[in-house]
N, C-alpha and C positions, 0 to 999 in steps of 0.2 A: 815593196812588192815588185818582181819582175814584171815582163813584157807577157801579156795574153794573147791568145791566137785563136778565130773560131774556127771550124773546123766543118765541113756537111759531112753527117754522117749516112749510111744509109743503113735500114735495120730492118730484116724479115726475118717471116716468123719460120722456124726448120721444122723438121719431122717431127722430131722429139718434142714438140711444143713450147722451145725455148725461144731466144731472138741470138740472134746473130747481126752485128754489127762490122762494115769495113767504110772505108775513107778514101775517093780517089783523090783526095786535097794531101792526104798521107799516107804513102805506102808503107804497106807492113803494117797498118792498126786492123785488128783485129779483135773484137768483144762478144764473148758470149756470158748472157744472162738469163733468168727463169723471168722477169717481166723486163719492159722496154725501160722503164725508171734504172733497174739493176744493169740492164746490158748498156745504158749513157754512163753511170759513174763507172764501170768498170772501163770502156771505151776513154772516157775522160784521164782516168789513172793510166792506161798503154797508152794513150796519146802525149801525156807529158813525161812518161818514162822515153817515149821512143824521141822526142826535144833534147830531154837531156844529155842524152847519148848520142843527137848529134852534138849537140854542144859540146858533152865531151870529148870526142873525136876530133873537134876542128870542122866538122860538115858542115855548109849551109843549113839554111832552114828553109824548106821545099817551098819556092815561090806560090804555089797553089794554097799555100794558109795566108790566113787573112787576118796583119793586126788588129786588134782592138783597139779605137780609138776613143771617142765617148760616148757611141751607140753602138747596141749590135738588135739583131731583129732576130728572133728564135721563136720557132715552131715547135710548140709542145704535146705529147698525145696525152689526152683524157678519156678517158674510158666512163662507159655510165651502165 
């Protein structure tokens, strides 16, 4: 398994009634979804598409992510 990274996301809700997702830990992430559960995996998928390509590139990995070490603390939304 490679190296994990967490990442803070930030997610509001738009016009349209969907979520919109960005990252100042990542520039250029970008996710939109129809709930907040949809707009994290999608944000998760552009998040390690946009790694991989720096990796492939040769670019660092934007000091503002945070490896994963053997904890991470994550805030999750519940709706009721």
């Amino acid at each position: 398994m490679g190296e994990e990274y967490s990442i803070h996301l930030n997610i509001e809700k738009i016009e349209n009634g969907q979520f919109l997702a960005t990252s100042d830990s990542l520039p250029g992430m970008v996710a939109q979804g129809r709930t907040i559960a949809e707009t994290v995996e999608i944000a998760q998928d552009v998040a390690r598409k946009l790694l991989d390509s720096y990796i492939e590139h040769g670019d660092p990995i934007p000091p503002t992510l945070k490896k994963i070490q053997n904890k991470i603390e994550l805030d999750v939304a519940v709706g009721i």
